[in-house]
C-alpha positions in Angstrom: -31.6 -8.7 -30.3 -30.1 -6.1 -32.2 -30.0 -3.3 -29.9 -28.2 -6.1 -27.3 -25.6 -7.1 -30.7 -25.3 -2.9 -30.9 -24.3 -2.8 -27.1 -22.1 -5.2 -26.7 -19.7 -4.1 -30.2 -20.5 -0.5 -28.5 -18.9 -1.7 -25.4 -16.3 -3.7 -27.2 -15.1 -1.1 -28.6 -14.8 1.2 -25.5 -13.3 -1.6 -23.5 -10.3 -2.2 -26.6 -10.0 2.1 -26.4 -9.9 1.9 -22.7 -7.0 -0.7 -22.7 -4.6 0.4 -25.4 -4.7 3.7 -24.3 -4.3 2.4 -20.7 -1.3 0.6 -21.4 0.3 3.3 -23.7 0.0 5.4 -20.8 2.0 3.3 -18.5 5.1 2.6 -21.5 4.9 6.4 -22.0 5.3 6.8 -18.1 8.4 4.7 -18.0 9.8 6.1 -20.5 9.4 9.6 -19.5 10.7 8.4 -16.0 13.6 6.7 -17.4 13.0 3.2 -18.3 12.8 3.0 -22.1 12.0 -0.9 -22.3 8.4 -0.7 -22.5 8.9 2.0 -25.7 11.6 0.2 -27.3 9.0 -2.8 -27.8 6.7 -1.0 -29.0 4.0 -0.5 -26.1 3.5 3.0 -26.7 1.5 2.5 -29.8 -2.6 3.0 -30.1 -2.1 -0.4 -32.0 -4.6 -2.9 -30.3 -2.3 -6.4 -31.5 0.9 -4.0 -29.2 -1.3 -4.7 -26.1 -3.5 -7.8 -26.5 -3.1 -10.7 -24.0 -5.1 -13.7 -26.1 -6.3 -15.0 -22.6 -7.2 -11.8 -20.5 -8.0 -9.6 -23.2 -10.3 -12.4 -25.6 -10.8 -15.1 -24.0 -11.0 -14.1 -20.3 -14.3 -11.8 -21.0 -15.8 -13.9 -23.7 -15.7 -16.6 -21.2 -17.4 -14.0 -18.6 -20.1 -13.1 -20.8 -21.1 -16.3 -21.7 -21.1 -17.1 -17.5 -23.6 -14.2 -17.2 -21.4 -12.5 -14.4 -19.3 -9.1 -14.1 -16.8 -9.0 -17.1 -13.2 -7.9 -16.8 -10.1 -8.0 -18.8 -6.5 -7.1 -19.1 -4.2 -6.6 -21.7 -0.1 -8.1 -21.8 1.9 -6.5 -18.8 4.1 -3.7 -19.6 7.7 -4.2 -19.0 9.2 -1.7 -16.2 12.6 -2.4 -15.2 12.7 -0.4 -11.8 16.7 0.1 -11.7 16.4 2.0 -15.0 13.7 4.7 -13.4 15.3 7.8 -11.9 13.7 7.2 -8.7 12.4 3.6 -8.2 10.1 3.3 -5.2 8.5 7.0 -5.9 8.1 6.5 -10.2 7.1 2.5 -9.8 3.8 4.3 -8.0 3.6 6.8 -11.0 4.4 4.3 -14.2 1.4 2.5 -12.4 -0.8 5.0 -11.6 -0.6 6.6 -15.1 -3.1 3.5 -16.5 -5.9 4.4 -14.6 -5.3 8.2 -14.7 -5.5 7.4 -18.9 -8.6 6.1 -18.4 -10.1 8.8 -16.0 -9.0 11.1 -18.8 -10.8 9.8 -21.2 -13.7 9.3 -19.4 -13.9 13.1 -19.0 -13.2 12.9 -23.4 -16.0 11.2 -23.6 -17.9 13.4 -21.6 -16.8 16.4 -23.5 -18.2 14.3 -26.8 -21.5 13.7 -24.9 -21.6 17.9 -24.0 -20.9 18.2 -28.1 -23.3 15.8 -29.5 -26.0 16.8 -26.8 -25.8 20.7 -28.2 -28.7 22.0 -30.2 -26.8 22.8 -33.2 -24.8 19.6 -33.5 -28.5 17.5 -32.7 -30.3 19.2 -35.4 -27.4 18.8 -37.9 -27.4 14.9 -37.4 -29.8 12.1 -38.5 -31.6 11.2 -35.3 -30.0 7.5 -36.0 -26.1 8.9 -35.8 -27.1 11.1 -32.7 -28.8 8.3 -30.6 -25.7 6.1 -31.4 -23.1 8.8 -30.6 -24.8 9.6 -27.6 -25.2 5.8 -26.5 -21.4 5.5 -27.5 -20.6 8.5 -25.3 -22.8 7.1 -22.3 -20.4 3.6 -22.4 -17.2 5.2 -22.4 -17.4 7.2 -19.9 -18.7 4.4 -17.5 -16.4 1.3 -18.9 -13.3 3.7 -18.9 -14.5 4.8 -15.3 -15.0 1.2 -14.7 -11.7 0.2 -16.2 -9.7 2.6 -13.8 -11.4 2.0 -10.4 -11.3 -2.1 -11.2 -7.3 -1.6 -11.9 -7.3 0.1 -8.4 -8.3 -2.9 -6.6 -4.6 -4.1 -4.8 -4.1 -7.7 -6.0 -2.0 -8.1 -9.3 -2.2 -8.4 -12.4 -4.0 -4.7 -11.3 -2.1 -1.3 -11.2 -3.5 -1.1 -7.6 -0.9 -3.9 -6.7 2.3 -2.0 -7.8 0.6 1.2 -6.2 0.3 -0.4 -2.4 3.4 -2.2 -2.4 6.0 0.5 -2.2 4.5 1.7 0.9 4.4 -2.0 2.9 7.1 -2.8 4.8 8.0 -6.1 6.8 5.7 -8.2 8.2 2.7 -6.3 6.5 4.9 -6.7 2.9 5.5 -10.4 3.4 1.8 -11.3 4.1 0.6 -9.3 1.0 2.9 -11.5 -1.2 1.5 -14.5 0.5 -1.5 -13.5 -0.8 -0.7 -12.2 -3.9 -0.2 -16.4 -4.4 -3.9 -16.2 -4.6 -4.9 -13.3 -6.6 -6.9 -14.9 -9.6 -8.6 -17.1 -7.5 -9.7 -14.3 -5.0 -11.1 -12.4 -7.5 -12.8 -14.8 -8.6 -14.4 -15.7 -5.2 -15.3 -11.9 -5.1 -16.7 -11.7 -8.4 -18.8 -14.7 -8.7 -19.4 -17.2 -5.3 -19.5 -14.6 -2.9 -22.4 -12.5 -4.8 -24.3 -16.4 -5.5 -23.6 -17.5 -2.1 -24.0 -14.4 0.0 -25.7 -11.9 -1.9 -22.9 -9.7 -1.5 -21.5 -8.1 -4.0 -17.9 -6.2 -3.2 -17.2 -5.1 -7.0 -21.0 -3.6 -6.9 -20.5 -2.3 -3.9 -16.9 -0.4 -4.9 -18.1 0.6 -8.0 -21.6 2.3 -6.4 -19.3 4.0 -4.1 -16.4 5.5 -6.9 -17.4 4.6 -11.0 -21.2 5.6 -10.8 -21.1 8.6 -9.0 -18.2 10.0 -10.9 -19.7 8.7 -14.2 -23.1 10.5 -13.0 -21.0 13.9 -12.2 -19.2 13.8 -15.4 -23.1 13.1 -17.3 -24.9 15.9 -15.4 -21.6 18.4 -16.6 -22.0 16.6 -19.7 -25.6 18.0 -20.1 -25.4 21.1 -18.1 -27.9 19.7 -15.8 
């Protein structure tokens, strides 16, 4: 019981990391491209109570852990007004591509941490206790940050992946996507809990096999020199 109480503050605490900085990186990308909104409310701050959204950021995965499926949140949106960017179409792809890229970054962080805590001088300096947490610790944030990124990636809002696709759909193809946009909570849903009961097929699994646990595995075997 308390090893499962240890992994779930441990991930947490990863997940909270993941999204401030994520969202921090987007404000910071706005600004930087010319739309100071975002900054001037105070979105590019590592302060957690800047970001948090009650429902998708508390509620949302409290409600998904107690349902015993895949757990996902997000945090408040950050405010872009595309007229104010430099260049709208190519730095609304950027501002929303910066969230994910945070969280690829810090994934490769916590893998530098893992490649430091794993060294022979730093294990014999710290009580095996500290080291087994550390090294747990580093193992979840590299995976929920990788996690965190590739599940923003996914083209249906409120996700980064959304914003990204968009600029590049024109006519009849654009107008269908907003049609289903309509939908977007409810088709995640579907993909993330009925189809997997019903089918046995699980998308999210299946996406994530293919792009979070190889990378994750990469950065762990460059982690450990393996």
């Amino acid at each position: 019981m308390g090893l499962k109480i240890s992994s779930l503050l441990m991930s947490a605490l990863a997940v909270m990391l993941g999204i401030v900085v994520h969202e921090s990186a987007h404000a910071l990308a706005a600004y930087a491209l010319g739309d100071k909104t975002a900054r001037s409310r105070g979105r590019v701050s590592l302060n957690p109570l800047r970001h948090i959204d009650p429902f998708g950021t508390i509620l949302l995965p409290l409600l998904m852990i107690a349902a015993g499926g895949p757990v996902f949140a997000f945090a408040k949106p950050v405010p872009v007004y595309l007229n104010n960017l430099k260049h709208p179409k190519r730095d609304e792809v950027l501002v929303s591509i910066a969230g994910p890229a945070s969280n690829i970054i810090l994934a490769c962080v916590g893998a530098a941490i893992l490649s430091l805590v794993a060294s022979e001088a730093v294990a014999v300096a710290l009580p095996t206790a500290v080291l087994s947490a550390l090294v747990d610790f580093s193992f979840t944030f590299i995976f929920v940050n990788l996690s965190l990124a590739f599940f923003n990636l996914i083209p249906l809002p409120p996700l980064d992946g959304s914003s990204i696709l968009v600029p590049f759909l024109k006519g009849d193809a654009l107008h269908a996507y907003y049609r289903i946009q309509q939908y977007a909570m409810p088709i995640l849903i579907v993909v993330l809990y009925l189809l997997p009961m019903v089918t046995g097929i699980d998308l999210i699994g299946m996406y994530f096999d293919a792009t979070v646990y190889p990378l994750g595995d990469v950065l762990v075997s460059l982690a450990l020199g393996r």
